[in-house]
PDB file of N, CA, C and O in Angstrom:
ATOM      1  N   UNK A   1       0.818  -1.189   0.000  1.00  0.00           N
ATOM      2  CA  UNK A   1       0.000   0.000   0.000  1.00  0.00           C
ATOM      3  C   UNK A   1       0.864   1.256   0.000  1.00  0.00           C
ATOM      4  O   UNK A   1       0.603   2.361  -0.477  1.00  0.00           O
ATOM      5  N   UNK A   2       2.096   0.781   0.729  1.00  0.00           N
ATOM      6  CA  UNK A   2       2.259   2.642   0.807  1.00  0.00           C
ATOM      7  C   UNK A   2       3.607   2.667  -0.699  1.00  0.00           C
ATOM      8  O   UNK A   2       4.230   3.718  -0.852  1.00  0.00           O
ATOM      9  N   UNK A   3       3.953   1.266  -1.819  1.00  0.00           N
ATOM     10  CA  UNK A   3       4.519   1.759  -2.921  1.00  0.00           C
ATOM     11  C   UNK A   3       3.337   2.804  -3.901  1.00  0.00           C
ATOM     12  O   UNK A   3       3.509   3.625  -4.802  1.00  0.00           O
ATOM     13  N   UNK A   4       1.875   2.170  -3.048  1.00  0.00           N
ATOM     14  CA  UNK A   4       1.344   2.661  -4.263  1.00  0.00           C
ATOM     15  C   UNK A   4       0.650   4.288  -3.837  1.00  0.00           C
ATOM     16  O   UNK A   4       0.004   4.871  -4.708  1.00  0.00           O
ATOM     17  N   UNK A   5       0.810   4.838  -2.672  1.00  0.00           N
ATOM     18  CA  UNK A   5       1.246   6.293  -2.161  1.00  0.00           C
ATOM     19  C   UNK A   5       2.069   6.654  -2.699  1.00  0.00           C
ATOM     20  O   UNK A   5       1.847   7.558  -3.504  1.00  0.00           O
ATOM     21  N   UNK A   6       3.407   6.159  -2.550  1.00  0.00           N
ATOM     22  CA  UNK A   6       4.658   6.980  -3.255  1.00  0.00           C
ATOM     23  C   UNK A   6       4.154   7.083  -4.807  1.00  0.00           C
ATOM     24  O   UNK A   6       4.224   8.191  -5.339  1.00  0.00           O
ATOM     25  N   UNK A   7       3.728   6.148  -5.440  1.00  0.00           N
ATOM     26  CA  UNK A   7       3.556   6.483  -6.808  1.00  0.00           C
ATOM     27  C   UNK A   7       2.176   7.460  -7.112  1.00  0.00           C
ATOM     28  O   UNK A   7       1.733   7.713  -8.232  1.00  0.00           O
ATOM     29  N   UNK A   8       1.810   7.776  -6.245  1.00  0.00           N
ATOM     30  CA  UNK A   8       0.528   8.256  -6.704  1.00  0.00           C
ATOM     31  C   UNK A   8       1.119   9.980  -6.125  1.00  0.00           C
ATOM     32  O   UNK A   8       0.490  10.964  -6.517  1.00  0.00           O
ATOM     33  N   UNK A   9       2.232  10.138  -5.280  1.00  0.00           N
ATOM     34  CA  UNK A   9       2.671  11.352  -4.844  1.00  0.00           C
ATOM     35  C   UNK A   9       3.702  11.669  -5.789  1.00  0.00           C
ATOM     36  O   UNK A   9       4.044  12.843  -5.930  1.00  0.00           O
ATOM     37  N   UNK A  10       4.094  10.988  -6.277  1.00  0.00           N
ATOM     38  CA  UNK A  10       4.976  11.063  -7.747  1.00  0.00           C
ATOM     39  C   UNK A  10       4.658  11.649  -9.059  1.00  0.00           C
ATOM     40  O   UNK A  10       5.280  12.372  -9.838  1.00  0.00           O
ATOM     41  N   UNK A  11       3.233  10.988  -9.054  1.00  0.00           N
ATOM     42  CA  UNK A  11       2.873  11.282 -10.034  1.00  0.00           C
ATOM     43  C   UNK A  11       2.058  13.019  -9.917  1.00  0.00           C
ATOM     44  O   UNK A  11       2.248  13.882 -10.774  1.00  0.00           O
ATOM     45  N   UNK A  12       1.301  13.190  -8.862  1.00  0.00           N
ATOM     46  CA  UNK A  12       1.104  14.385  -8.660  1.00  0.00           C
ATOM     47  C   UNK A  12       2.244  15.344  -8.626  1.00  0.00           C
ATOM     48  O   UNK A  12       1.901  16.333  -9.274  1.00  0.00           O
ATOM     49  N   UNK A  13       3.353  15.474  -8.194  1.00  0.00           N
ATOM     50  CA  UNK A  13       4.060  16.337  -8.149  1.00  0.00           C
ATOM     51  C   UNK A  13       4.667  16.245  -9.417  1.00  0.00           C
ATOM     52  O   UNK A  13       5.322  17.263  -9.640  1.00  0.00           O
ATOM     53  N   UNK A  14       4.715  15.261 -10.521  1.00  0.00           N
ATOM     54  CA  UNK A  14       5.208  15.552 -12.008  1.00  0.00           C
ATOM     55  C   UNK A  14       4.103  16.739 -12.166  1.00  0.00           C
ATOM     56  O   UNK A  14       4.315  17.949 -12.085  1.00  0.00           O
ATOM     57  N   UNK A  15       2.991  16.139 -12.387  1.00  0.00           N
ATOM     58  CA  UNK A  15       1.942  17.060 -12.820  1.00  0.00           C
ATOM     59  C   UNK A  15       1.715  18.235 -12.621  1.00  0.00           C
ATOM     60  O   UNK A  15       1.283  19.032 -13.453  1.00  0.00           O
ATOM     61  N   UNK A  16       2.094  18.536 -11.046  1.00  0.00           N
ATOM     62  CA  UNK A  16       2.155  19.646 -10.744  1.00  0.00           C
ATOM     63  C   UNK A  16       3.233  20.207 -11.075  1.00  0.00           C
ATOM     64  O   UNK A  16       2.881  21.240 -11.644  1.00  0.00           O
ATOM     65  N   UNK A  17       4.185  20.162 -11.066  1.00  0.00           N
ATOM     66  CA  UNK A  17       5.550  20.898 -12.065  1.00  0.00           C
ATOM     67  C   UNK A  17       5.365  20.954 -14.022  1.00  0.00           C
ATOM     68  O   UNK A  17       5.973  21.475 -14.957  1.00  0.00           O
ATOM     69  N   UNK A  18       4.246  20.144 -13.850  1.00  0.00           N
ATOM     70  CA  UNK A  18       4.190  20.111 -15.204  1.00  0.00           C
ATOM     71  C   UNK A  18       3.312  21.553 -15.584  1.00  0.00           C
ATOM     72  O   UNK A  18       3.799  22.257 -16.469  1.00  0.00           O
ATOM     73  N   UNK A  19       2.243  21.927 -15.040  1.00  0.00           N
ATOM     74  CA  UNK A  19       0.901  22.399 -14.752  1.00  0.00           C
ATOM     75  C   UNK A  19       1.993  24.074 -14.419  1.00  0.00           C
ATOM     76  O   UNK A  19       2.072  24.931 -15.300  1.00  0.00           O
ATOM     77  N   UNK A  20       2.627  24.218 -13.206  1.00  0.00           N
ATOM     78  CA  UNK A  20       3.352  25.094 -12.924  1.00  0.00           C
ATOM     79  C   UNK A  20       4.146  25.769 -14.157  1.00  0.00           C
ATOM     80  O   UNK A  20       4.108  26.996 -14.250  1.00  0.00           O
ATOM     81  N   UNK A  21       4.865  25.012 -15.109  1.00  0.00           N
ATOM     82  CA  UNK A  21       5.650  25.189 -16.195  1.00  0.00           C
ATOM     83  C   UNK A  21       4.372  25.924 -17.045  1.00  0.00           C
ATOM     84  O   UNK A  21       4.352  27.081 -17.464  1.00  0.00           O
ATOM     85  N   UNK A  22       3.659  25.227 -17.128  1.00  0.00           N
ATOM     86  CA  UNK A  22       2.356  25.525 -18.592  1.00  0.00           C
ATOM     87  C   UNK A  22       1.865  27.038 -18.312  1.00  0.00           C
ATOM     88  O   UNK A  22       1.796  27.944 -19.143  1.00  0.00           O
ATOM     89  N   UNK A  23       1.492  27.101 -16.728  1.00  0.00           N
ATOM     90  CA  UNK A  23       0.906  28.694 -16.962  1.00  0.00           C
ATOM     91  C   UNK A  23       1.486  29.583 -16.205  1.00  0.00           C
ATOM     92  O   UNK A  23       0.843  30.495 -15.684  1.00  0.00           O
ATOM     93  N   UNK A  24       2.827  29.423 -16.045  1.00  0.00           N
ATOM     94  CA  UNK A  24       4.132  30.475 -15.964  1.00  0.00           C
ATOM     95  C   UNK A  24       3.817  30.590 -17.302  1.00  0.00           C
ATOM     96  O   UNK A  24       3.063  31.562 -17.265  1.00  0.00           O
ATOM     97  N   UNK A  25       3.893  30.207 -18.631  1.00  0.00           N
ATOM     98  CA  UNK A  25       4.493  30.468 -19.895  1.00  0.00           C
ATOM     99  C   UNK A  25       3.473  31.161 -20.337  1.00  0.00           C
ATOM    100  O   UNK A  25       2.378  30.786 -19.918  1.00  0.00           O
ATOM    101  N   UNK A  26       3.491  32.161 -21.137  1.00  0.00           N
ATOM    102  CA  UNK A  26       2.148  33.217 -21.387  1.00  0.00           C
ATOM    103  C   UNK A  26       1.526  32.636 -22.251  1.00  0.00           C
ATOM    104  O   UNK A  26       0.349  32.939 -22.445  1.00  0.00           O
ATOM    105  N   UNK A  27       2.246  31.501 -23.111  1.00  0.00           N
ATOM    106  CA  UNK A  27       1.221  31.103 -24.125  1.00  0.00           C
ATOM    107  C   UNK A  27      -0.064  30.168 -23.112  1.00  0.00           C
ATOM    108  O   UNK A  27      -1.280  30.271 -23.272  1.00  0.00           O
ATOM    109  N   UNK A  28       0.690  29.221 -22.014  1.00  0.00           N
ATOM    110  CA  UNK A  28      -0.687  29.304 -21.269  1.00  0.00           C
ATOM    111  C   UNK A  28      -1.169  29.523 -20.853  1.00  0.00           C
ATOM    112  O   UNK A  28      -1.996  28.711 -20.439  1.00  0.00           O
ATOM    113  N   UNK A  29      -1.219  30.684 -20.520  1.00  0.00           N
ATOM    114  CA  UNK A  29      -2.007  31.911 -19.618  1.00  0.00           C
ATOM    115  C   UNK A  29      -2.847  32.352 -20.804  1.00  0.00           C
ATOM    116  O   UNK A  29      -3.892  32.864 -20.405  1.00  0.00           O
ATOM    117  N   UNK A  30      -2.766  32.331 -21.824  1.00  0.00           N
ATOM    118  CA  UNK A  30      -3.729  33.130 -22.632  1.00  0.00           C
ATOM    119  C   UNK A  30      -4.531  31.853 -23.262  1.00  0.00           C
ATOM    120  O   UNK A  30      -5.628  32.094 -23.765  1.00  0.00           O
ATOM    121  N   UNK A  31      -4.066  30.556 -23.264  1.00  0.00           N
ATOM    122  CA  UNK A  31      -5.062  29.377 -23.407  1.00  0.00           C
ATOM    123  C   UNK A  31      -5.924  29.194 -22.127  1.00  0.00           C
ATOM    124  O   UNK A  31      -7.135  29.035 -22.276  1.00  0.00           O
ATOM    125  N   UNK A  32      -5.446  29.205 -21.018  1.00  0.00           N
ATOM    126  CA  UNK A  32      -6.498  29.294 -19.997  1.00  0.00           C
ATOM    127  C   UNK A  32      -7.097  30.375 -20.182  1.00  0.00           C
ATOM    128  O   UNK A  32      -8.203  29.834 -20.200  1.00  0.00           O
ATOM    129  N   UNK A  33      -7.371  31.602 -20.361  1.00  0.00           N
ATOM    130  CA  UNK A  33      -8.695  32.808 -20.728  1.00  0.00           C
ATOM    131  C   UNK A  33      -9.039  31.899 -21.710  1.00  0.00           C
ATOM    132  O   UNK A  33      -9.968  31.207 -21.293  1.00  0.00           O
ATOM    133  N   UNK A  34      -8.775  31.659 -22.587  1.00  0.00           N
ATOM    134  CA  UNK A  34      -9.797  31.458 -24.005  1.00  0.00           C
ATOM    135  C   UNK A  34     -10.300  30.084 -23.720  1.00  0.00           C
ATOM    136  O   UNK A  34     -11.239  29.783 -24.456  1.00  0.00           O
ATOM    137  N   UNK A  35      -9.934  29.116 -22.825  1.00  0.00           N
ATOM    138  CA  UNK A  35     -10.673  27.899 -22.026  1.00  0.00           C
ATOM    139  C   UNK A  35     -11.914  28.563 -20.931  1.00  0.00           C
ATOM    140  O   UNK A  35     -13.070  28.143 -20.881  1.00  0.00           O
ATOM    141  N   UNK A  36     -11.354  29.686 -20.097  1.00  0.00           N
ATOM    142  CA  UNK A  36     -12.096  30.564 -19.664  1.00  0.00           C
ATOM    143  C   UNK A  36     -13.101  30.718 -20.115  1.00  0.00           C
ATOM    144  O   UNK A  36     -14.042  30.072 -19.654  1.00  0.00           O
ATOM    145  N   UNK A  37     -13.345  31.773 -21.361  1.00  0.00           N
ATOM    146  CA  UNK A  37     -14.229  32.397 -21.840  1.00  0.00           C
ATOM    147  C   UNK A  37     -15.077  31.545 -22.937  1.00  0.00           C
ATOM    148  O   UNK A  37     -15.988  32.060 -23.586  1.00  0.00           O
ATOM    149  N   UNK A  38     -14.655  30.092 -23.085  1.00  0.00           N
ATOM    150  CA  UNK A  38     -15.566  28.927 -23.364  1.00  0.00           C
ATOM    151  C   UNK A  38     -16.067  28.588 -22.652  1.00  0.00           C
ATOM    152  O   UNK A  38     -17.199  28.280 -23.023  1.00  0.00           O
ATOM    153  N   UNK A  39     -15.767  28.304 -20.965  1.00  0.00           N
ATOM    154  CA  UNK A  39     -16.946  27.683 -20.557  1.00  0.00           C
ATOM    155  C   UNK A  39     -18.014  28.771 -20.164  1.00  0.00           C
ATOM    156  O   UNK A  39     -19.160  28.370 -19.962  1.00  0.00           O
ATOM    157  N   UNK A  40     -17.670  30.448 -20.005  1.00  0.00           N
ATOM    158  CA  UNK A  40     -18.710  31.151 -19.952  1.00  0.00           C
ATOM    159  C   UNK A  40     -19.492  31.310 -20.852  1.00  0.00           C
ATOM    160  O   UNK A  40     -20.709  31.347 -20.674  1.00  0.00           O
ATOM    161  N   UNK A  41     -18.969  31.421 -21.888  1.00  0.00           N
ATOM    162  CA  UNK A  41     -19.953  30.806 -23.538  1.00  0.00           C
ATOM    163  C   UNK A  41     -20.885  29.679 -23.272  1.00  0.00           C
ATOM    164  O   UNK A  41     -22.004  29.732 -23.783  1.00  0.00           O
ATOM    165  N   UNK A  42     -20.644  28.949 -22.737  1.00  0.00           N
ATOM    166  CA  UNK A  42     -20.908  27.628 -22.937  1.00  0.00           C
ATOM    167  C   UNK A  42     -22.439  27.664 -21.814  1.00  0.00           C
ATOM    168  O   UNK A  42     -23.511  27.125 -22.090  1.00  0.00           O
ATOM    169  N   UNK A  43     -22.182  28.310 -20.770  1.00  0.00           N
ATOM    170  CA  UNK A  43     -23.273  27.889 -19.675  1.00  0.00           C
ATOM    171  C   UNK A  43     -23.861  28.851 -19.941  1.00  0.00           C
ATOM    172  O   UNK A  43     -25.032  28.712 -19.586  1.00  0.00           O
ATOM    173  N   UNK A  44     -23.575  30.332 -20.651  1.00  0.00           N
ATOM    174  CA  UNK A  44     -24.521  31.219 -21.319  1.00  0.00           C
ATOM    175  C   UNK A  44     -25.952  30.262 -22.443  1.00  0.00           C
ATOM    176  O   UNK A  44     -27.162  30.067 -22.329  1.00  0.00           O
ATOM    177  N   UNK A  45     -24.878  29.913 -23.447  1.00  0.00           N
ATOM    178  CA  UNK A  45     -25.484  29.149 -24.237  1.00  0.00           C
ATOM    179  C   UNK A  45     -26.973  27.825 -23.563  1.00  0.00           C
ATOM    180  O   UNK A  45     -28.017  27.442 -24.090  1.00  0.00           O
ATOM    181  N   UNK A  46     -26.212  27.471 -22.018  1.00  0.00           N
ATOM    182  CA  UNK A  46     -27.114  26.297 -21.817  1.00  0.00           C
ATOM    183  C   UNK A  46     -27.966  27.010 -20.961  1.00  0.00           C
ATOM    184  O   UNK A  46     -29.022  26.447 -20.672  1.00  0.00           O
ATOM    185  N   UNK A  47     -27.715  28.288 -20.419  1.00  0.00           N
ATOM    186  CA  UNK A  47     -29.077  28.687 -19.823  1.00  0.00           C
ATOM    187  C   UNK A  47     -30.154  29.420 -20.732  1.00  0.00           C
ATOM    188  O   UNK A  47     -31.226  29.808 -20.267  1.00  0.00           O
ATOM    189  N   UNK A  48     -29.774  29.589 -22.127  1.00  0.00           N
ATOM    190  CA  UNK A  48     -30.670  29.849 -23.033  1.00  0.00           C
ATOM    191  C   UNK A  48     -31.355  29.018 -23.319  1.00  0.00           C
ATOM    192  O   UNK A  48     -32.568  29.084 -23.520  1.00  0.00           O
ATOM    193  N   UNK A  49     -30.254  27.585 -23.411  1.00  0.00           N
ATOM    194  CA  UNK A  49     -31.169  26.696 -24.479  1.00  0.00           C
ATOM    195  C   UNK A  49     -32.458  25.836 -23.057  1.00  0.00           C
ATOM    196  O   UNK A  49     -33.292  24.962 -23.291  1.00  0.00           O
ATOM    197  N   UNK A  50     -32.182  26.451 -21.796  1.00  0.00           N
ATOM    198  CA  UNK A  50     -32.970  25.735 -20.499  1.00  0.00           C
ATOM    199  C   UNK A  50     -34.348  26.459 -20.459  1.00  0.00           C
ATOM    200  O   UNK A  50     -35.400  26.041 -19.976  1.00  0.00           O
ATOM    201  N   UNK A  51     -34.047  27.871 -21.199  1.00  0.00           N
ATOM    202  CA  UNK A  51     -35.256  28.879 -21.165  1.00  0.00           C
ATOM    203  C   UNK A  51     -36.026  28.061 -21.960  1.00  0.00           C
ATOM    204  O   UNK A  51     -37.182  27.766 -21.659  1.00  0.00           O
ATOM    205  N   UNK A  52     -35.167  27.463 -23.495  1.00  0.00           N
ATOM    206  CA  UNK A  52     -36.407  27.705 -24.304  1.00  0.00           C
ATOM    207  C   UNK A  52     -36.624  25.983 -24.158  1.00  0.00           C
ATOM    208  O   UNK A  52     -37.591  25.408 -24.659  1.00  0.00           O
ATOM    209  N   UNK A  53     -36.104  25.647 -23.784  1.00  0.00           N
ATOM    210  CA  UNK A  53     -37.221  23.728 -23.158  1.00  0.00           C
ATOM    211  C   UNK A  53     -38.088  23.966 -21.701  1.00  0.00           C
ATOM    212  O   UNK A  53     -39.197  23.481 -21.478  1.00  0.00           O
ATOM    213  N   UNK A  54     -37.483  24.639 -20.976  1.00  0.00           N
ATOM    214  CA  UNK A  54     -38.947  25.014 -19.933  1.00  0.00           C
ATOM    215  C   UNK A  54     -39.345  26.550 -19.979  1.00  0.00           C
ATOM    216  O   UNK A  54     -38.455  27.391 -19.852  1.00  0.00           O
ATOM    217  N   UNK A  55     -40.347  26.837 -20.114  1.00  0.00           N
ATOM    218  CA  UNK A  55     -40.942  28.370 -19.980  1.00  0.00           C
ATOM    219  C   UNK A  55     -41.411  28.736 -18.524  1.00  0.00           C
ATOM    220  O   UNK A  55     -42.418  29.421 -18.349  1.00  0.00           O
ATOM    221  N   UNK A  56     -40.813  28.363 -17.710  1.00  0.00           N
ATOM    222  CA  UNK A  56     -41.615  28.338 -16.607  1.00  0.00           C
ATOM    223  C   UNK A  56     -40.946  29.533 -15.801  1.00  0.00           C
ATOM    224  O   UNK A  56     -39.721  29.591 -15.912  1.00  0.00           O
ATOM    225  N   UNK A  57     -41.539  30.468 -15.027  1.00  0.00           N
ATOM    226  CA  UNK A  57     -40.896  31.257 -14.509  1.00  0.00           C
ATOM    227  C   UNK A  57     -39.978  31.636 -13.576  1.00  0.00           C
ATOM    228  O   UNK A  57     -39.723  32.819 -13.347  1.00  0.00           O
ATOM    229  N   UNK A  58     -39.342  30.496 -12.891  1.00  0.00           N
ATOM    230  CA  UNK A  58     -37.959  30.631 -11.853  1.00  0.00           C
ATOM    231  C   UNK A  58     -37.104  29.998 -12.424  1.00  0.00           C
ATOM    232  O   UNK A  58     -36.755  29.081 -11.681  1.00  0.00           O
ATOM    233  N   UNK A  59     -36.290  29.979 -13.831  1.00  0.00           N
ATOM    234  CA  UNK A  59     -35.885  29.366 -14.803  1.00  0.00           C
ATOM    235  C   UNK A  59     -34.366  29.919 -14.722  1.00  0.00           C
ATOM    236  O   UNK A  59     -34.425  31.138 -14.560  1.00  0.00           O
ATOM    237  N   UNK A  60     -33.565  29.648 -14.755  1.00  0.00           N
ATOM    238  CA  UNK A  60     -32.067  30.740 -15.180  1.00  0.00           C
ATOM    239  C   UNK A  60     -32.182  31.137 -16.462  1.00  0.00           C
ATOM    240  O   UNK A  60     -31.703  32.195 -16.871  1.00  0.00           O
ATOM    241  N   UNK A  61     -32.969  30.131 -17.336  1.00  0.00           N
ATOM    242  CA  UNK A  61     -32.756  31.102 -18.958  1.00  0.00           C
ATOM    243  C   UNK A  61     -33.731  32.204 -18.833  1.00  0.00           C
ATOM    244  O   UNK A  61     -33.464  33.286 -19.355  1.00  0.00           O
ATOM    245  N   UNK A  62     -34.848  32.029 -18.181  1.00  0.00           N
ATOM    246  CA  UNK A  62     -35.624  33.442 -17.907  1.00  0.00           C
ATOM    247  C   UNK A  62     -34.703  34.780 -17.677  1.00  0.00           C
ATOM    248  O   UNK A  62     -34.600  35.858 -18.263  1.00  0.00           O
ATOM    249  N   UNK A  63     -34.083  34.172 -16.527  1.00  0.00           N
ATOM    250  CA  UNK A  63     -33.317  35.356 -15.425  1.00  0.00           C
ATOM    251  C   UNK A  63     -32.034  35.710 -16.566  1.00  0.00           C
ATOM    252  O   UNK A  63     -31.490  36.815 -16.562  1.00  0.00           O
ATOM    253  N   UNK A  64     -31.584  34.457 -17.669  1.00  0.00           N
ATOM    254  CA  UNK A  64     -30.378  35.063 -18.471  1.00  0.00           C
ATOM    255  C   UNK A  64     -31.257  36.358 -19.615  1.00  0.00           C
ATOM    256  O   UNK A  64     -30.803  37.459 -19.926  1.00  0.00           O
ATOM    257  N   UNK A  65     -32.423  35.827 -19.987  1.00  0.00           N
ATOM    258  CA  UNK A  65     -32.689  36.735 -21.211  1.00  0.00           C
ATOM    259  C   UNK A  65     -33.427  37.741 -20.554  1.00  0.00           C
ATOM    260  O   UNK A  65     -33.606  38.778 -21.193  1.00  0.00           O
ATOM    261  N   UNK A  66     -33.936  37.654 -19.313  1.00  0.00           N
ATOM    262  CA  UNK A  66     -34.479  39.164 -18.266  1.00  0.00           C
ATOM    263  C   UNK A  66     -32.988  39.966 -18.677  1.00  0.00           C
ATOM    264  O   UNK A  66     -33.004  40.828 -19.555  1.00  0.00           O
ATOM    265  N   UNK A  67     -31.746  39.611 -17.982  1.00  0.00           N
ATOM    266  CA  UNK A  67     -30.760  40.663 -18.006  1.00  0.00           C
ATOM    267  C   UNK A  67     -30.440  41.271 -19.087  1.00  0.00           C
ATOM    268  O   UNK A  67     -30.101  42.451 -19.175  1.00  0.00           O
ATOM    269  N   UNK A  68     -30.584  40.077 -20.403  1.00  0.00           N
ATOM    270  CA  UNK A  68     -30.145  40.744 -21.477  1.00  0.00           C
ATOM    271  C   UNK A  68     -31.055  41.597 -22.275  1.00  0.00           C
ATOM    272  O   UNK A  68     -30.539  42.312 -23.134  1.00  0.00           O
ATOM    273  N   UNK A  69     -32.325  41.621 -22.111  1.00  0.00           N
ATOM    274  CA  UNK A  69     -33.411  42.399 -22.508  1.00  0.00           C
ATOM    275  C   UNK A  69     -32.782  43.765 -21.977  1.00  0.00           C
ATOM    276  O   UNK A  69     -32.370  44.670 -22.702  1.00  0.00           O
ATOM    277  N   UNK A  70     -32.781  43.753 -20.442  1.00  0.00           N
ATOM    278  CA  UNK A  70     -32.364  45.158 -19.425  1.00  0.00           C
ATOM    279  C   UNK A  70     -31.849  45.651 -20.418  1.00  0.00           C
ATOM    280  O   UNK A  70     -32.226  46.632 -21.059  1.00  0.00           O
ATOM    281  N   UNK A  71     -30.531  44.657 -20.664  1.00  0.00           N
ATOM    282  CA  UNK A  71     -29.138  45.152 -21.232  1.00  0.00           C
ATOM    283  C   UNK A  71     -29.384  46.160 -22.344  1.00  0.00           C
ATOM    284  O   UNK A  71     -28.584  47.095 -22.345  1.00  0.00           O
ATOM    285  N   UNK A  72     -30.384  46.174 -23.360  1.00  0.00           N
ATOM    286  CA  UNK A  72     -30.034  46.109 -24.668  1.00  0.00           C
ATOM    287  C   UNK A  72     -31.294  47.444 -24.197  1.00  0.00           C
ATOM    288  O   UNK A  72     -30.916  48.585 -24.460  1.00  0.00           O
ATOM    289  N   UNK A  73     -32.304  47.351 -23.728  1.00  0.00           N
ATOM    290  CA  UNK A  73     -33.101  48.377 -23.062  1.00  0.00           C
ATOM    291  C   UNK A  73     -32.312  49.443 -22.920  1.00  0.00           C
ATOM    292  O   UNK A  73     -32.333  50.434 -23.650  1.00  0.00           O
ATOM    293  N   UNK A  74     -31.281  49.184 -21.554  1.00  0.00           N
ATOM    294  CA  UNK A  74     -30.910  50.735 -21.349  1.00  0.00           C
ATOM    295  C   UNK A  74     -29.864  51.226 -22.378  1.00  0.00           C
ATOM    296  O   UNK A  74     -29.515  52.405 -22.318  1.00  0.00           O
ATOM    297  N   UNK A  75     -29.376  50.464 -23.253  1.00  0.00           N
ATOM    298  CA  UNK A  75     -28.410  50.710 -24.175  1.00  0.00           C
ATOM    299  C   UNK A  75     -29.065  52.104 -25.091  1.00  0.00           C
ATOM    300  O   UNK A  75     -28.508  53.191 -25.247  1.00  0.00           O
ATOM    301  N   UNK A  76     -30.695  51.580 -25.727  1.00  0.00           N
ATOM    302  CA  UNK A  76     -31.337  52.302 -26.317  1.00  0.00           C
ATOM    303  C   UNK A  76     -31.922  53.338 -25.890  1.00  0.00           C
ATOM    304  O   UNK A  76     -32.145  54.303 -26.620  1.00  0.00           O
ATOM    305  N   UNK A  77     -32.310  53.276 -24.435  1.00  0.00           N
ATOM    306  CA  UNK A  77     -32.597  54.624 -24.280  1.00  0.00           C
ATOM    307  C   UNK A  77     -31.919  55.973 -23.575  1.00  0.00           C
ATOM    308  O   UNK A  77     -30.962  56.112 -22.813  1.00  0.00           O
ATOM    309  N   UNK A  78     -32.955  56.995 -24.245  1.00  0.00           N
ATOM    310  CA  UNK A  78     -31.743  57.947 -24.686  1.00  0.00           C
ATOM    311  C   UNK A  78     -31.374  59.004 -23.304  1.00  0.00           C
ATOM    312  O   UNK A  78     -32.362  59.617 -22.900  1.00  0.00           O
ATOM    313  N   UNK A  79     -30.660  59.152 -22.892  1.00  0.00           N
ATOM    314  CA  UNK A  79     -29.982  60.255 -21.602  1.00  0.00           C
ATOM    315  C   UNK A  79     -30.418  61.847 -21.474  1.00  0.00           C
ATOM    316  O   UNK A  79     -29.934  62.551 -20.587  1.00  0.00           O
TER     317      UNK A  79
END
């Protein structure tokens, strides 16, 4: 039991030096935002598509296309 601790603490600390290396380097720092800003895409996208399979009113796609209605509301009107 405890070879298979050492290997399992082995293997985490590769990973983690591996992981450490990746987003020190700016190229992965700017793949994590754009992994980022997919999954906010992404749960945008699924609280739309939740609006339009239930219509029911305590919904998150309600509450997503309430904000974006606001949004586009106060955009248009005029100051």
């Amino acid at each position: 039991m405890h070879k298979v601790f050492e290997g399992m603490l082995s293997e985490y600390l590769r990973v983690r030096a591996w992981l450490r290396g990746w987003l020190e380097d700016a190229r992965g720092l700017q793949t994590l935002e754009w992994v980022a800003l997919a999954i906010v895409i992404l749960a945008f996208l699924g609280a739309i598509a939740a609006f339009l399979g239930n219509q029911g009113e305590n919904t998150v796609g309600r509450a997503v296309v309430g904000a974006i209605q606001h949004f586009f509301q106060s955009l248009t009107q005029q100051r």
